[in-house]
N, CA, C and O atoms as a Tripos MOL2 file, in Angstrom:
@<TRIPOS>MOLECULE
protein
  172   171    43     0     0
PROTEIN
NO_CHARGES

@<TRIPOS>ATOM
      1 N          87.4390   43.9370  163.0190 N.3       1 UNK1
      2 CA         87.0090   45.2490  163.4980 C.3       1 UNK1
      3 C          85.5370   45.4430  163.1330 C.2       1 UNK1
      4 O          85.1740   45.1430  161.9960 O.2       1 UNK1
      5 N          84.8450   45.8280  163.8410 N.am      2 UNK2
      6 CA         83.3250   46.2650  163.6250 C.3       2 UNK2
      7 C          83.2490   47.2990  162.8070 C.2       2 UNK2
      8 O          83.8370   48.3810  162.7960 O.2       2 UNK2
      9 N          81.9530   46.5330  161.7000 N.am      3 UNK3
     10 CA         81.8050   48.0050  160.4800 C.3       3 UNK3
     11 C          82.6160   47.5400  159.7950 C.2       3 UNK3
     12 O          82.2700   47.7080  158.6260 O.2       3 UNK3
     13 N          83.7290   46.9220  159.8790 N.am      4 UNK4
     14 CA         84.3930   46.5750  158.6350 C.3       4 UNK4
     15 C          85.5100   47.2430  158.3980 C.2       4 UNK4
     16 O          86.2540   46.7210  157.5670 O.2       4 UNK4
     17 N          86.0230   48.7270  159.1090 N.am      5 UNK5
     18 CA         86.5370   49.1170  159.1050 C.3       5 UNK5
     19 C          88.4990   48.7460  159.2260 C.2       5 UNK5
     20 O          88.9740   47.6110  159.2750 O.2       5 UNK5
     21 N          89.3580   50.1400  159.2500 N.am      6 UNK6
     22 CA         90.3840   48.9000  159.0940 C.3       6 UNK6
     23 C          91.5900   49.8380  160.4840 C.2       6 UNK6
     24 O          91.5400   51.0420  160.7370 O.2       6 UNK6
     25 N          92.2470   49.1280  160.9360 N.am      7 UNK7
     26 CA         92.5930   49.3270  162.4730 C.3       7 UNK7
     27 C          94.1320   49.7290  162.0560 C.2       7 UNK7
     28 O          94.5470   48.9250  161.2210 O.2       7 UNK7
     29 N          95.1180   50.7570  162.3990 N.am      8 UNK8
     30 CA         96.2250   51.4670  161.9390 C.3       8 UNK8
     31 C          96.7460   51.4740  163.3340 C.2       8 UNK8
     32 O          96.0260   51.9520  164.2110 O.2       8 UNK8
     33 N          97.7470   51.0650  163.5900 N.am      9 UNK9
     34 CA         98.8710   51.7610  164.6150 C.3       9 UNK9
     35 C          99.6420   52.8120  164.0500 C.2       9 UNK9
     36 O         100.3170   52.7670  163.0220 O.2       9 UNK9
     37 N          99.4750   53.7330  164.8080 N.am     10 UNK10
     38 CA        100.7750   55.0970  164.4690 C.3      10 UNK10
     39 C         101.3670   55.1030  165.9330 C.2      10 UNK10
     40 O         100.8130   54.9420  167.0200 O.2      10 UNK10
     41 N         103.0940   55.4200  165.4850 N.am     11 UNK11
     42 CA        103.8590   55.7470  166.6280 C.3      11 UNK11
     43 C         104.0900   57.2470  165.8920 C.2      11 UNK11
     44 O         103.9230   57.7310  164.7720 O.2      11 UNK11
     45 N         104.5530   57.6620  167.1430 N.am     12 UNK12
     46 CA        104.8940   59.0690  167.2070 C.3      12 UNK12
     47 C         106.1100   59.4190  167.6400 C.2      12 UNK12
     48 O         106.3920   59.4810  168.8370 O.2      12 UNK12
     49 N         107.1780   59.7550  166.3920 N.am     13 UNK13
     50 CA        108.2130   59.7740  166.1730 C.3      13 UNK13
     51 C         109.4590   61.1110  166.5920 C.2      13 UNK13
     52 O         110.6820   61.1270  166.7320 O.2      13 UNK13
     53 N         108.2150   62.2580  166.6940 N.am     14 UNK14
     54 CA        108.7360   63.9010  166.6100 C.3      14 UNK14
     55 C         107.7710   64.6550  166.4730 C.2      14 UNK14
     56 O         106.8890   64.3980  165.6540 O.2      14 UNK14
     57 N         107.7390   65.9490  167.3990 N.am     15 UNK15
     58 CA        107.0900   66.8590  167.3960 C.3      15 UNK15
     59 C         107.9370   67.9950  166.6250 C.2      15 UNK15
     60 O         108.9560   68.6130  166.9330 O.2      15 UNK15
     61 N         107.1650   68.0130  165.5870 N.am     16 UNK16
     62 CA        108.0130   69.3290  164.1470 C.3      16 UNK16
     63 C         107.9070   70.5230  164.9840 C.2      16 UNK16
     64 O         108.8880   70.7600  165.6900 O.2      16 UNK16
     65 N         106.7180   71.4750  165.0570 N.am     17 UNK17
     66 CA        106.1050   72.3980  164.9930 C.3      17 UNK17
     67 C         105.3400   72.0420  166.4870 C.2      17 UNK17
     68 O         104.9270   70.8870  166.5910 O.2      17 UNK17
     69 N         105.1400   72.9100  167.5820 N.am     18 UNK18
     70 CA        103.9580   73.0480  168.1910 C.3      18 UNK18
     71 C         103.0730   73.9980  168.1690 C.2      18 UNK18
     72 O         103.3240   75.0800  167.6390 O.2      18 UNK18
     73 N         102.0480   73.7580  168.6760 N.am     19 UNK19
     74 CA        100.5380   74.9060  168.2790 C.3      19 UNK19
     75 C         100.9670   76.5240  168.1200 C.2      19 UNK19
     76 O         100.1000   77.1740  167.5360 O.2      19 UNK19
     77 N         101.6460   76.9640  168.3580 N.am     20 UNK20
     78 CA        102.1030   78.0760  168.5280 C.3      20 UNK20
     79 C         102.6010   78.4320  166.9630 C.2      20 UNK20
     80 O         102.0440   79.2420  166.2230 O.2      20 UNK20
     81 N         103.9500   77.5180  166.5950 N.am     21 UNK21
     82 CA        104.4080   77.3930  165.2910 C.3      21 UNK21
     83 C         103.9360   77.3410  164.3760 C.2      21 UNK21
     84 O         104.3140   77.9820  163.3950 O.2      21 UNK21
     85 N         102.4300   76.1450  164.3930 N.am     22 UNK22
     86 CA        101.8680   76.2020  163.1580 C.3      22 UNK22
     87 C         100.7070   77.3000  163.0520 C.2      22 UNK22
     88 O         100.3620   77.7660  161.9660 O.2      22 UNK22
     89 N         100.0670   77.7180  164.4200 N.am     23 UNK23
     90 CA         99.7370   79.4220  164.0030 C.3      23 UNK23
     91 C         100.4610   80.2400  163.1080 C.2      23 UNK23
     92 O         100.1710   80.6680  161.9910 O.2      23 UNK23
     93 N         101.4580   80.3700  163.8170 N.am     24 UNK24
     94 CA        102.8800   81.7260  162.8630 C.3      24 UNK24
     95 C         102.7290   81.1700  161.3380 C.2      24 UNK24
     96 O         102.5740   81.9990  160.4410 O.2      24 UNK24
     97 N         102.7640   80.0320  161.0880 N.am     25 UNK25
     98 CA        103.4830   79.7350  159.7340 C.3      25 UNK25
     99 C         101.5970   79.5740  159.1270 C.2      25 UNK25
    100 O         101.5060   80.2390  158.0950 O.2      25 UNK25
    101 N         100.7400   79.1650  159.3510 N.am     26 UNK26
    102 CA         99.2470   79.8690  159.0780 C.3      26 UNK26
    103 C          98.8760   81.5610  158.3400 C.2      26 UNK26
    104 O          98.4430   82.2710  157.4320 O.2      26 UNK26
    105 N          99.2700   81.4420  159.1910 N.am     27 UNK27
    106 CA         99.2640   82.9670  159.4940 C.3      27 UNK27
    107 C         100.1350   83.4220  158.0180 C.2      27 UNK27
    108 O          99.7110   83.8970  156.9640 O.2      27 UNK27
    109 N         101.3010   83.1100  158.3870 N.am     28 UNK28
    110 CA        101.9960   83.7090  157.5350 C.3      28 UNK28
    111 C         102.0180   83.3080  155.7230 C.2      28 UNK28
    112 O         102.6260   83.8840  154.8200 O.2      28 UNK28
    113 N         101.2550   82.3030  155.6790 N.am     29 UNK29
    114 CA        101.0760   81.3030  154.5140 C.3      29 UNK29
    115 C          99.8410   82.3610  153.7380 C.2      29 UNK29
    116 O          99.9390   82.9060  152.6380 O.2      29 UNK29
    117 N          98.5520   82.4380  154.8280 N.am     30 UNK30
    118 CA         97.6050   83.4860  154.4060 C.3      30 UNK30
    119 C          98.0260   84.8770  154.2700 C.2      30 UNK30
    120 O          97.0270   85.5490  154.0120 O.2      30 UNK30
    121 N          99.2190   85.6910  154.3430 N.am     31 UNK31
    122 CA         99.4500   87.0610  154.0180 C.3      31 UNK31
    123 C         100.1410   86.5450  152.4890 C.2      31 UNK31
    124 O          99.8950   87.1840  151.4660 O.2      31 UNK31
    125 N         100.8640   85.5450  152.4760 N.am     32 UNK32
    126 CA        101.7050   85.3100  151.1360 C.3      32 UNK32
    127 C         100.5810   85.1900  150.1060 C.2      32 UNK32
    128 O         101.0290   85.7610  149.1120 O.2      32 UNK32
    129 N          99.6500   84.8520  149.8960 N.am     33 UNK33
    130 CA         98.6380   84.6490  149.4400 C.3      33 UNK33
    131 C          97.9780   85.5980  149.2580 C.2      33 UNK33
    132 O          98.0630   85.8160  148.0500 O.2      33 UNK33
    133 N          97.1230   86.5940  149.8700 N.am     34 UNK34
    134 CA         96.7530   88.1210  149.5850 C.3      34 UNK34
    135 C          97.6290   88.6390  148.9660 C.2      34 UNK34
    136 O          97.3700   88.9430  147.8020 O.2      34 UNK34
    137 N          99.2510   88.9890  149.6150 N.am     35 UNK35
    138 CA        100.0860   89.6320  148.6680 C.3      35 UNK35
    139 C         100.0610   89.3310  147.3620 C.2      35 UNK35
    140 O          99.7310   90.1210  146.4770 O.2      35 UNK35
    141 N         100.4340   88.0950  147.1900 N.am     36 UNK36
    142 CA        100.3300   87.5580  145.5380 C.3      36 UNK36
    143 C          99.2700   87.6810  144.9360 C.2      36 UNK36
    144 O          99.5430   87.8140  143.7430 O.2      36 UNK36
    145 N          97.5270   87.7300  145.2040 N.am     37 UNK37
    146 CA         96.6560   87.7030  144.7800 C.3      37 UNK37
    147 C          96.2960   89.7210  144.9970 C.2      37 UNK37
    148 O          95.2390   90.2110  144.5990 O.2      37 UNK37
    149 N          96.9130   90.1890  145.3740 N.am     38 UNK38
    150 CA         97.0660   91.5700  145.8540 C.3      38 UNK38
    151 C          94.9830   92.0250  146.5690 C.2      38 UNK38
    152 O          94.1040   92.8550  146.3350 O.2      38 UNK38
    153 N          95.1350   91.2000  147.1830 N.am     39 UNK39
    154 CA         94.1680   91.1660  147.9640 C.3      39 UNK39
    155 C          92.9370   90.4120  148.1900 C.2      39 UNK39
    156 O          93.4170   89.3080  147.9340 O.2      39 UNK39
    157 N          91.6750   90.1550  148.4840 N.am     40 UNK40
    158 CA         91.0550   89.2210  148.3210 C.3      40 UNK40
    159 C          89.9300   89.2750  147.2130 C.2      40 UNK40
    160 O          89.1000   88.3660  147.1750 O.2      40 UNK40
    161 N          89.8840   90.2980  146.3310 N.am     41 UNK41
    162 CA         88.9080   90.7620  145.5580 C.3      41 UNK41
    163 C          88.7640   89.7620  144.4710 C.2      41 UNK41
    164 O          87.6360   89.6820  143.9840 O.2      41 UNK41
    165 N          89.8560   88.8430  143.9070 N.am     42 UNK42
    166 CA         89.8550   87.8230  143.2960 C.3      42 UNK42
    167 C          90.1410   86.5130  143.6900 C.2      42 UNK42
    168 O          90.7210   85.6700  143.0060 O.2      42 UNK42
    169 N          89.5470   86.3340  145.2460 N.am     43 UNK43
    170 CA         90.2730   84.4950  145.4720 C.3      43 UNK43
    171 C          88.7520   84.4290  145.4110 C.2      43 UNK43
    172 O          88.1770   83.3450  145.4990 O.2      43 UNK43
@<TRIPOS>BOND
     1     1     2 1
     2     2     3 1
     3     3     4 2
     4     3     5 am
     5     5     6 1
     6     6     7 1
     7     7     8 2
     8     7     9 am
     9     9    10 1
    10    10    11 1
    11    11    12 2
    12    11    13 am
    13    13    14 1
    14    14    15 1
    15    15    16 2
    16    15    17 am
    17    17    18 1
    18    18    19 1
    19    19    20 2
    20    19    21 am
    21    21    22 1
    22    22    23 1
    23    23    24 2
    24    23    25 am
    25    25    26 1
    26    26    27 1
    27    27    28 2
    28    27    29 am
    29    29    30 1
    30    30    31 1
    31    31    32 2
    32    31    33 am
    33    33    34 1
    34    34    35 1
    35    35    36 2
    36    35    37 am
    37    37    38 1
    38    38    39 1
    39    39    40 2
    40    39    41 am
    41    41    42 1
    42    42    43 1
    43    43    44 2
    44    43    45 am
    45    45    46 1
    46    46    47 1
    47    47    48 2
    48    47    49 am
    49    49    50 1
    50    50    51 1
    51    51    52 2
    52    51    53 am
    53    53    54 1
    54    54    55 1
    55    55    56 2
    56    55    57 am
    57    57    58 1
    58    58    59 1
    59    59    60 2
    60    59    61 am
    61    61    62 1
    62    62    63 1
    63    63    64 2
    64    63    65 am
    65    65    66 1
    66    66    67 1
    67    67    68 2
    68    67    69 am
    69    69    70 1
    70    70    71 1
    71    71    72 2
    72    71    73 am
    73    73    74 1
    74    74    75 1
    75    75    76 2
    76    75    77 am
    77    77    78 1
    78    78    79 1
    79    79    80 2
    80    79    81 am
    81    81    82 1
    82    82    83 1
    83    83    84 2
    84    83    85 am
    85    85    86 1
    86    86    87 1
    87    87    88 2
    88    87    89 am
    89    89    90 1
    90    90    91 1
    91    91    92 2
    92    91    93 am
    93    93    94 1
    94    94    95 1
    95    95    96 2
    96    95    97 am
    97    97    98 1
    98    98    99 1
    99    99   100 2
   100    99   101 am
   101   101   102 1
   102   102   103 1
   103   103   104 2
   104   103   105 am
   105   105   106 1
   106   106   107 1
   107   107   108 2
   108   107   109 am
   109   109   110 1
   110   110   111 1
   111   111   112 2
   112   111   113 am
   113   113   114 1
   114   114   115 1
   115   115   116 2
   116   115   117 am
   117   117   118 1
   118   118   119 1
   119   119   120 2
   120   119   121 am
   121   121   122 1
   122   122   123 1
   123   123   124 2
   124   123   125 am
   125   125   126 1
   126   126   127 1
   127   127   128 2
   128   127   129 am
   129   129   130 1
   130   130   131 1
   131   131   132 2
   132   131   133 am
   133   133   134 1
   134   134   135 1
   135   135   136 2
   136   135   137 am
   137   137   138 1
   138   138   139 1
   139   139   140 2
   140   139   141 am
   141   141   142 1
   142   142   143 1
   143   143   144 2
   144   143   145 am
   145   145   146 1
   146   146   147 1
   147   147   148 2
   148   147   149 am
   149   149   150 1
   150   150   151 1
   151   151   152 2
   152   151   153 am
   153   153   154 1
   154   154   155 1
   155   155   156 2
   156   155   157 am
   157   157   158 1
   158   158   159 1
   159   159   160 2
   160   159   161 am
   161   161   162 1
   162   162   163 1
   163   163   164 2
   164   163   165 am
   165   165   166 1
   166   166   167 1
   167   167   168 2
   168   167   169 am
   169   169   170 1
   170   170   171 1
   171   171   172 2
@<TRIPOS>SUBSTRUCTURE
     1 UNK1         2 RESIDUE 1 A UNK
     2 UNK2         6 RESIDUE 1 A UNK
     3 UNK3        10 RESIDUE 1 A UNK
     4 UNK4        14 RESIDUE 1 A UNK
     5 UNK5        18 RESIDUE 1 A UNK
     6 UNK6        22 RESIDUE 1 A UNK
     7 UNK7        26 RESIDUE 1 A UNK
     8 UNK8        30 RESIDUE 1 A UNK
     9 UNK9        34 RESIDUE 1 A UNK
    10 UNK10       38 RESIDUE 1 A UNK
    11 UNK11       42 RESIDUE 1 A UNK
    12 UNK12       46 RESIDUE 1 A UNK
    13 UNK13       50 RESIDUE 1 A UNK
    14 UNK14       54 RESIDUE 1 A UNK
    15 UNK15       58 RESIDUE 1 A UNK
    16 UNK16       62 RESIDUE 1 A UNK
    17 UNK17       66 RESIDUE 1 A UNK
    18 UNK18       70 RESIDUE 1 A UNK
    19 UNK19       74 RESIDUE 1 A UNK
    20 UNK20       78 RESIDUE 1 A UNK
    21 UNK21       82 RESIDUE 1 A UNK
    22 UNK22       86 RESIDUE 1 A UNK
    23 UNK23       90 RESIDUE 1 A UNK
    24 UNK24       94 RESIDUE 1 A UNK
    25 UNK25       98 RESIDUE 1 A UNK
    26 UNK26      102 RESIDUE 1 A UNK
    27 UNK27      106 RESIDUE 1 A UNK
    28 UNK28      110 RESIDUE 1 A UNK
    29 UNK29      114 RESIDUE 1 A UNK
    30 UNK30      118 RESIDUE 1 A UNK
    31 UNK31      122 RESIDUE 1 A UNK
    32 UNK32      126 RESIDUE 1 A UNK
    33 UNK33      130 RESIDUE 1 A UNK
    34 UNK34      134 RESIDUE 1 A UNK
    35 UNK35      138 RESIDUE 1 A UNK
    36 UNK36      142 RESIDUE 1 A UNK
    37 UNK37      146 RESIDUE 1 A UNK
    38 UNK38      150 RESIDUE 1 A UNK
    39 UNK39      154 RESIDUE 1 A UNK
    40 UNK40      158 RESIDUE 1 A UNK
    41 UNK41      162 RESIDUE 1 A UNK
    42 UNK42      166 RESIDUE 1 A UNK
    43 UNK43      170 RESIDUE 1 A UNK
């Protein structure tokens, strides 16, 4: 491989989550986080 670099096959096994899903769960990961930190005044 040129550069030296190093060459990986990936197959693609399952789609978990699509774009939509991992918005929601984003999303929802960053409110759990304010709540617990009870807002952003200390992150």
């Amino acid at each position: 491989m040129p550069g030296g670099g190093i060459a990986v096959e990936l197959k693609f096994k399952a789609k978990i989550m699509d774009e939509a899903a991992i918005d929601r769960t984003l999303v929802r990961i960053a409110h759990e986080i304010l709540e617990k930190n009870d807002g952003t005044d200390d992150l």
